[in-house]
C-alpha positions, 0 to 999 in steps of 0.5 A, spaced: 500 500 500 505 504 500 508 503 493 509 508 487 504 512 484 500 507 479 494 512 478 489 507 482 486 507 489 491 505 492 494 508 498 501 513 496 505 515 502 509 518 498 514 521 504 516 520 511 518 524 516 522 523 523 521 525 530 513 523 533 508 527 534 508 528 541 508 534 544 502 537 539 501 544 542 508 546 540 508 542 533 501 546 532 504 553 533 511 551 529 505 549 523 502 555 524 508 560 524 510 556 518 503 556 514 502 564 516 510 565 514 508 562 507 502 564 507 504 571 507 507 571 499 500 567 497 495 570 492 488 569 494 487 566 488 483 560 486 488 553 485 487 551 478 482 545 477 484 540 471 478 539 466 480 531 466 474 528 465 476 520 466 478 521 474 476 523 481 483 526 484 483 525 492 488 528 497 490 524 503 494 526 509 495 519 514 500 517 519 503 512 516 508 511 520 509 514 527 506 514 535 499 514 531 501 510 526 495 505 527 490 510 524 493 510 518 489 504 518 483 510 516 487 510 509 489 505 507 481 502 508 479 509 505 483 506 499 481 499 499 474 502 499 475 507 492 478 500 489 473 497 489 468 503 487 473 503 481 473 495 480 465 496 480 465 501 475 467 508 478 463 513 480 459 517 474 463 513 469 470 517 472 475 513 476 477 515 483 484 516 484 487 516 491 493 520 493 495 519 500 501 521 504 504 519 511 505 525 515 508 521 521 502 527 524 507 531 524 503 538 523 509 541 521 510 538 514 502 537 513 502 544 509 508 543 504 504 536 502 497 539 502 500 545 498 503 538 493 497 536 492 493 541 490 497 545 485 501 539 483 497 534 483 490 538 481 487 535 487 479 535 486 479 535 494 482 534 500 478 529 504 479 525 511 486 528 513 487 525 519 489 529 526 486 536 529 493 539 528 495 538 522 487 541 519 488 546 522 496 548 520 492 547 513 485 550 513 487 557 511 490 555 505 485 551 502 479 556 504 484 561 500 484 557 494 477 555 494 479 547 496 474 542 500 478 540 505 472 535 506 470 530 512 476 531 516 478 525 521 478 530 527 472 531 532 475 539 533 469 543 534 473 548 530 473 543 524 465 546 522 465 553 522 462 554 515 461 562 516 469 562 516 472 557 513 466 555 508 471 549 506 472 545 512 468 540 513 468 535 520 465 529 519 465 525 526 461 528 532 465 533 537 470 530 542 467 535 547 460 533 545 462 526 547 465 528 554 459 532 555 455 525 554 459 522 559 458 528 564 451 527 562 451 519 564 455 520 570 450 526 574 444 521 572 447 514 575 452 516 579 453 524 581 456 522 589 462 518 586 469 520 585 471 520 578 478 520 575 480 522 567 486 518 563 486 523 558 491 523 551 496 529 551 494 532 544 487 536 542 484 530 542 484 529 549 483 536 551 478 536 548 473 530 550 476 532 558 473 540 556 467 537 555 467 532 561 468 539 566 463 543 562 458 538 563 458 536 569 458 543 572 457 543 580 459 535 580 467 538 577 468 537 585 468 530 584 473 530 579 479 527 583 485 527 579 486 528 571 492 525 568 494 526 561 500 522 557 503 521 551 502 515 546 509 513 548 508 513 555 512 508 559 509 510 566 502 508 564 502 503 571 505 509 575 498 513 573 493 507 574 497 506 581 496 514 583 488 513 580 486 507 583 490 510 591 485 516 589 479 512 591 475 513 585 470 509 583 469 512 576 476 512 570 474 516 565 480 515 559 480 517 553 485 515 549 488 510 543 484 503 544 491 500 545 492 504 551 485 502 553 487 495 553 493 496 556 489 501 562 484 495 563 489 490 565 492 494 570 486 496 573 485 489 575 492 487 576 491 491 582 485 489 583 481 495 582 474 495 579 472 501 577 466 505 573 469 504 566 468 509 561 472 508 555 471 514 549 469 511 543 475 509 538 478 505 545 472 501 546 472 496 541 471 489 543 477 486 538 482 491 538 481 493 546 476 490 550 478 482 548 486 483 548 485 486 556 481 480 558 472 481 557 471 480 564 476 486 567 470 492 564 463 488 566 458 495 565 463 498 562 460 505 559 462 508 551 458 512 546 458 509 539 455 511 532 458 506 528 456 498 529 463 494 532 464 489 526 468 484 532 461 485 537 458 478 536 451 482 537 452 484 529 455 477 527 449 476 523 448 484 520 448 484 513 451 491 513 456 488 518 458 481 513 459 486 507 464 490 511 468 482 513 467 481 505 470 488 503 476 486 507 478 480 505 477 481 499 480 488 498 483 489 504 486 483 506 492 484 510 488 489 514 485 487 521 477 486 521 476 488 528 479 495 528 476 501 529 480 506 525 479 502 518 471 501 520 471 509 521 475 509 513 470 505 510 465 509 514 468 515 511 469 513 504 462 511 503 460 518 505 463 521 500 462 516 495 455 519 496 457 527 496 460 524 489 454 521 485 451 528 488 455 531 484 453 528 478 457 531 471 459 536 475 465 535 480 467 543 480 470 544 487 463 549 489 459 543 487 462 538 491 462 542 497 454 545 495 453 537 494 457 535 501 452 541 505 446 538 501 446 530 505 439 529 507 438 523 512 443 520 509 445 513 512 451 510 513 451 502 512 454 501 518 452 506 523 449 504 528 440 503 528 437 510 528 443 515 526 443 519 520 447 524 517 444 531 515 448 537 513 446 543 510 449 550 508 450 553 515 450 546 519 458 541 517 456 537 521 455 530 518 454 526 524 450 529 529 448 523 532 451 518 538 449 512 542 450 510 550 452 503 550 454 498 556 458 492 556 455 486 559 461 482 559 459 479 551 456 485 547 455 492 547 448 493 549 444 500 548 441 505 553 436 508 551 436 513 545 440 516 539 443 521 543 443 529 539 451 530 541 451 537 536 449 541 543 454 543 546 457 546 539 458 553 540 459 553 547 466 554 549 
């Protein structure tokens, strides 16, 4: 997947960079200096769009390789996805052609290879680049030149402010409206219980932490400590034991699912058994849960929008069956269970669907005015109940999340579809 340029649907990182993203605050700030610097010596005006009527040209940045490189799992499913769309015939009789990069999510970088793609590659669009920092490093320019930098793999509110960057667009629902679902949970079923947070140092995990603060209100008091660590951290179990001596009954992490895991099985080394809340993208049955031992996070709670295709309780879902299909038959090497290449999927078929929109018209206002026109659309793999509306003043695709438990098998639903997309806004 990490070959040369062969004009098909396979993923093309075309460059690696060294040095982690570890410190994402500081790599925002150089990104920002950086794009501001180039910026300055730019003209305003629209990049070129080529008049190709044989191909659908889709830039992609991923980290490849890196402390995040298990994302990369979006871009390479993403590819396998447009494969397939080509092997079936394309879209509009035009073939999708996806140029991916490997930032090492580095934001650094992001600006230099986006501004490759565009005005060397004459990009129709940017699509699912993956990371707040490296959006945001590149958002300026792409609105300068009228570019869509369409269904970003970032939950950043920021990433959907159509009145003043009306070529971004989110896809996924917000880090903070997911914290303020847990907040929410917490004040309803457990408001007197101590809580800790493990929370990913990078916007991510700032974020979901900001909305679990904002939600809880009066109940702040009840948060006892909050940790934050790196994606290499060596230290994980020196924070589980402060955790745990806190005397919280209720763990809040939000993080990657292999530290998840690796937190899970802690917990119950040092015969801890709190309330586990786990962020969406950790709580997965296959990549998390099922590694760290199922019987470790029995009531375990998470919110979720998409079907887990290693949850026994779809293992007969027809959408669920075609998504194991697509993998062994267009990505084989890739693991059924992760979230990451279900999100890819997800992603890709949301744009496939702008796409046919569009018809014989793929300028780059139509495929934006075709982005902001989805109505009660629905994804195959979303789960019961959830739909994608957007709108000239609404970028927000995926509005929608449900509360699940884990009943030491399954994820089982709470309730009903939760509308996630109120805390926008509110800062």
């Amino acid at each position: 997947m990490h070959g040369g340029d062969t004009g098909s649907s396979k993923v093309l990182p075309l460059r690696h960079n060294g040095g982690l993203a570890v410190n994402a605050a500081c790599q925002l700030l150089f990104a920002l200096i950086i794009a501001l610097t180039s910026l300055s010596a730019m003209s305003p005006q629209r990049a070129e769009q080529s008049s190709d009527d044989t191909e659908i040209r889709i830039g992609n940045l991923m980290p490849y390789t890196g402390a995040l490189a298990e994302f990369g799992a979006i871009g390479k499913a993403e590819a396998a996805y447009f494969e397939m769309i080509n092997a079936r015939g394309g879209i509009n009789g035009r073939k999708i052609r996806f140029i991916s990069h490997d930032d090492n999510s580095d934001p650094t970088v992001a600006l230099d290879l986006t501004r490759g793609l565009v005005e060397r590659e004459n990009v129709h669009l940017m699509f699912s680049t993956f990371g707040t920092p490296g959006n945001l490093a590149v958002r300026r320019y792409l609105n300068e030149k009228g570019v869509p930098q369409l269904f970003v793999a970032s939950g950043a509110e920021e990433l959907s402010d159509p009145k003043a960057y009306p070529w971004t667009m989110r896809w996924q629902p917000s880090f903070q409206a997911e914290g303020r679902i847990y907040a929410n949970y917490i004040q309803a079923f457990y408001p007197d219980r101590k809580i800790v947070v493990l929370w990913q140092n990078d916007q991510f995990g700032h974020d979901l932490y900001k909305g679990i603060q904002k939600g809880l209100g009066d109940l702040n008091r009840m948060i006892r400590v909050g940790i934050a660590f790196d994606i290499a951290d060596a230290h994980v179990d020196g924070h589980v034991s402060i955790l745990k001596r806190s005397g919280a009954e209720i763990l809040v992490f939000a993080g990657v699912p292999t530290t998840a895991s690796q937190v899970i099985r802690l917990a119950a080394g040092f015969r801890w058994h709190p309330v586990f809340l786990l962020n969406g993208a950790s709580a997965s049955i296959g990549t998390a849960l099922r590694p760290a031992g199922m019987e470790a996070v029995p009531g375990g709670i998470s919110a979720a929008f998409l079907k887990d295709p290693s949850d026994p309780m779809w293992k007969d879902d027809p959408a669920v069956r075609n998504y194991l299909s697509f993998m062994d038959q267009y990505y084989p090497q890739g693991d059924k269970n992760s979230s990451a290449a279900l999100y890819g999927y997800a992603a890709a078929e949301t744009l496939v669907q702008v796409l046919k929109q569009c018809g014989n018209d793929l300028s780059r206002e139509n495929i934006m005015r075709q982005a902001a026109s989805l109505k009660d659309f629905e994804l195959s793999v979303a789960l019961p109940g959830i739909k994608i509306n957007t709108g000239p003043d609404d970028y927000r695709p995926i509005k929608q999340m449900r509360l699940v438990q884990f009943d030491g098998r399954t994820w089982q639903p709470i309730g009903d579809v939760i509308e996630a997309a109120f805390s926008e806004g509110q800062r």
